[in-house]
C-alpha positions as CSV (number, residue, x, y, z in Angstrom):
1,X,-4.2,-5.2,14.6
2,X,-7.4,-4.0,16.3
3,X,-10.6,-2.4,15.8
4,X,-8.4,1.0,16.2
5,X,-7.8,1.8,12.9
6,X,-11.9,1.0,12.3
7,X,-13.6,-1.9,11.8
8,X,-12.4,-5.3,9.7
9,X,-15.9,-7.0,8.3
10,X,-17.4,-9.6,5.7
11,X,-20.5,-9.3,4.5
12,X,-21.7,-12.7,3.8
13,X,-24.3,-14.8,2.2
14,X,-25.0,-16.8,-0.8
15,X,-25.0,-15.4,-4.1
16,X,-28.1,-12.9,-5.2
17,X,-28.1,-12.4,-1.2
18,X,-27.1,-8.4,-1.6
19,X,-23.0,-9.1,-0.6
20,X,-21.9,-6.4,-3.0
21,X,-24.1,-3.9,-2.9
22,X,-24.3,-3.9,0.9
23,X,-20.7,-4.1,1.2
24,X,-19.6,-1.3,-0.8
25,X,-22.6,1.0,1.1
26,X,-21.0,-0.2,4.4
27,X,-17.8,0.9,3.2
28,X,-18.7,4.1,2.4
29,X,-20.6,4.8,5.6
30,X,-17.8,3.4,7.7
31,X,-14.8,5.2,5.5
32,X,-13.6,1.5,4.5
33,X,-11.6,-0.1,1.6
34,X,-14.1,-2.7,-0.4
35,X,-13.2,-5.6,-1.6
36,X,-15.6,-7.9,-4.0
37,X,-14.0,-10.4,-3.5
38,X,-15.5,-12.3,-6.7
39,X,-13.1,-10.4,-8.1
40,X,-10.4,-12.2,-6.9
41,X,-12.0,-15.7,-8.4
42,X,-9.2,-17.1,-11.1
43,X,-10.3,-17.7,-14.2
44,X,-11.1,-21.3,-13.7
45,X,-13.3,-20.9,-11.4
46,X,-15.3,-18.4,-12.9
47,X,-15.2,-20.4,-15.8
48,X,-16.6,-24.0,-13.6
49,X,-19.6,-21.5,-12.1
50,X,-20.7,-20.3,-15.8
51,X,-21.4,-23.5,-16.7
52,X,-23.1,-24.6,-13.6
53,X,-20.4,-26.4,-12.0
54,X,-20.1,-25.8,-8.3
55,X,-17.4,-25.0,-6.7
56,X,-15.6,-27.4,-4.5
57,X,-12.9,-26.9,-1.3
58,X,-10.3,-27.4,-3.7
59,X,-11.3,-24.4,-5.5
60,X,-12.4,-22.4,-3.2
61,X,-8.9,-22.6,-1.2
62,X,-6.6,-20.3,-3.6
63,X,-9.7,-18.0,-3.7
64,X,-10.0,-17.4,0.1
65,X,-6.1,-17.2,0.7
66,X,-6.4,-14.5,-1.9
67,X,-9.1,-12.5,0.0
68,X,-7.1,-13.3,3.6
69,X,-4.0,-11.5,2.1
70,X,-6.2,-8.8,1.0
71,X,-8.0,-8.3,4.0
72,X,-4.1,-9.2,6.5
73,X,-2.4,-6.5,4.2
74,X,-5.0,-4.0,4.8
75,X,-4.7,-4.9,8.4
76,X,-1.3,-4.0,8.1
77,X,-1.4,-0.8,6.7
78,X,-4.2,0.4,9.9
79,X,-7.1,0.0,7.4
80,X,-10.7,-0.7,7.8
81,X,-12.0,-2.6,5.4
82,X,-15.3,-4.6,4.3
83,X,-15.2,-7.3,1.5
84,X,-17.8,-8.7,0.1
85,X,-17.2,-12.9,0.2
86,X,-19.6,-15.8,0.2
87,X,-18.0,-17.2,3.6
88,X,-20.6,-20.2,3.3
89,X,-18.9,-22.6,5.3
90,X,-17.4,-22.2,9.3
91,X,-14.2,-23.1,8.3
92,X,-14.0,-20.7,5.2
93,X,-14.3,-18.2,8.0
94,X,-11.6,-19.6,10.6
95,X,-10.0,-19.1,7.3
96,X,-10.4,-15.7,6.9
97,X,-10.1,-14.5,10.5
98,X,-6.7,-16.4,10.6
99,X,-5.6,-13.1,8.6
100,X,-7.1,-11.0,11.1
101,X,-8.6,-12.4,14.2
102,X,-10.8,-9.3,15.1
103,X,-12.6,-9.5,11.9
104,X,-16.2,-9.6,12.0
105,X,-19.3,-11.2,9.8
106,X,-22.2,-9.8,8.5
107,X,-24.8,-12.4,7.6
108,X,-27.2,-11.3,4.5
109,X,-29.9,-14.0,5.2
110,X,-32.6,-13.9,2.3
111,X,-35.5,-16.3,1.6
112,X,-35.1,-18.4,-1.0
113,X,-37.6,-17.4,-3.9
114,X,-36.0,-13.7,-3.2
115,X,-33.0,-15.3,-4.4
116,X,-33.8,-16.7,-7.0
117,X,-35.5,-13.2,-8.7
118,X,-32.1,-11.8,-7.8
119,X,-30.5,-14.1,-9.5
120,X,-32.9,-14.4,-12.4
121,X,-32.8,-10.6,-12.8
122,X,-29.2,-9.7,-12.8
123,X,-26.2,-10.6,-15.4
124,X,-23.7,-12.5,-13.1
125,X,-21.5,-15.6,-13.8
126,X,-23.3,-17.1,-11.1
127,X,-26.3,-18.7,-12.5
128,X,-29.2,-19.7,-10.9
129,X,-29.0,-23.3,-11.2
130,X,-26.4,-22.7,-8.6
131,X,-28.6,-21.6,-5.7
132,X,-29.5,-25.0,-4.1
133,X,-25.6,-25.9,-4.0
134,X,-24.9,-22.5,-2.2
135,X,-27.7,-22.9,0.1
136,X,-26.8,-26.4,0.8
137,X,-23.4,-25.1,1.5
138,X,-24.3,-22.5,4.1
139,X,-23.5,-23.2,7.6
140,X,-25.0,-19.7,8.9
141,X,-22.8,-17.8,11.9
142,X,-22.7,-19.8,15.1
143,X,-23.7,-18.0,18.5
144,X,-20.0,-18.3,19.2
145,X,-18.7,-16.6,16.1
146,X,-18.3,-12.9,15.8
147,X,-21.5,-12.3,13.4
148,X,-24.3,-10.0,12.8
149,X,-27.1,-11.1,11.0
150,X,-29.3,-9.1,8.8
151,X,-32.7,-9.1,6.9
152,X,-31.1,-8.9,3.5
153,X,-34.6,-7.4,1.8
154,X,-34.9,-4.6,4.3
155,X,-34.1,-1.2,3.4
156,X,-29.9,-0.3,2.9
157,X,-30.3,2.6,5.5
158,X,-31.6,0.3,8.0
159,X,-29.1,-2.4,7.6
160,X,-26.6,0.2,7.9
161,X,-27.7,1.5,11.1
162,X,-28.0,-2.2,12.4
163,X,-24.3,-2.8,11.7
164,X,-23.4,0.4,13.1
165,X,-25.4,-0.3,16.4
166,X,-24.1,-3.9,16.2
167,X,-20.1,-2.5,15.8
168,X,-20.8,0.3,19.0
169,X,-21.7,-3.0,21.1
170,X,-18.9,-4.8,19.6
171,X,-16.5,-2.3,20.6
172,X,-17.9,-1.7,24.4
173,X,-17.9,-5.5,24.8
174,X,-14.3,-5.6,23.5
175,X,-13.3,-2.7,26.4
C-alpha cells in the first residue's frame, strides 16, 4: 500500500520524549488513526517496567508484532495512520516496516535532564529509573532510514509543520 491513502508514520523516542502527545496531534492534523502503542504492552510487561525491570528482545517481540498487525491492517483497509512506539532499536524498525514498507519515522530527540522532569512529573508505568536503559537502547534513525527528526521541546505547532514539510518532500522524492 502506498502513501495514497495518506501517510503511514511512528513517532519515536524513549519514554518522557513526547511520543503520545505528538502522535495523537499529528493524527489529528493529518486525518490519521492513533495508535499508543503502550497500549498494546501485555500485562507482563507492564508489570517488569513497574518495577524497574527493563525490557529485553524477548519481550519486546510479541509487543512489536502486535503494533505491525495494527499498523499492516490499517494499511489494508487504505488508512493513514500514526502510532506512537518507542522504536529504540534499528531492527525494531525493520520490524515494523516489514508490515508496511512505506512507513515512516519521526524521531522525538530530547536532552536528557528534560527527560527526566518528564518523567518525574507525569504518572506512567515507566519509571524514571528506566531512562539510562532506554537511552542506552536507542540507536537513533540512520541517514539511510526513512526518518525525520525533531526537537522534542519545541513548540507542537512547529513540529507539526516540520513533519508536514518533511511528508511534502517525501512524497515529491517518491514521484
Amino acid at each position: 500500500m502506498s502513501d495514497a491513502a495518506g501517510p503511514a508514520l511512528v513517532v519515536m523516542g524513549v519514554s518522557g520524549s513526547g511520543k503520545s502527545h505528538i502522535g495523537a496531534a499529528l493524527a489529528a492534523a493529518l486525518g490519521a488513526q492513533f495508535l499508543d502503542a503502550d497500549d498494546l504492552h501485555p500485562e507482563a510487561n507492564l508489570r517488569k517496567m513497574a518495577a524497574g525491570v527493563p525490557l529485553d528482545d524477548h519481550d519486546r517481540m510479541p509487543w512489536l508484532d502486535a503494533v505491525a498487525a495494527w499498523i499492516g491492517a490499517g494499511r489494508a483497509r487504505g488508512e493513514a495512520g500514526v502510532v506512537a512506539c518507542s522504536a529504540l532499536r534499528r531492527r525494531y524498525r525493520d520490524w515494523l516496516r516489514a508490515a508496511a514498507p512505506e512507513l515512516g519515522f519521526v524521531h522525538l530527540a530530547v536532552p536528557r535532564d528534560e527527560l527526566d522532569r518528564r518523567m518525574r512529573e507525569r504518572r506512567h508505568f515507566m519509571p524514571p529509573s528506566l531512562l539510562d536503559s532506554q537511552l542506552a537502547t536507542l540507536e537513533p534513525p540512520a541517514a539511510d532510514e526513512d526518518a525525520c527528526t525533531l526537537d522534542g521541546t519545541r513548540p507542537m505547532d512547529e513540529n507539526i509543520a516540520r513533519v508536514r514539510a518533511w511528508l511534502s518532500t517525501r512524497a515529491a522524492a517518491k514521484g
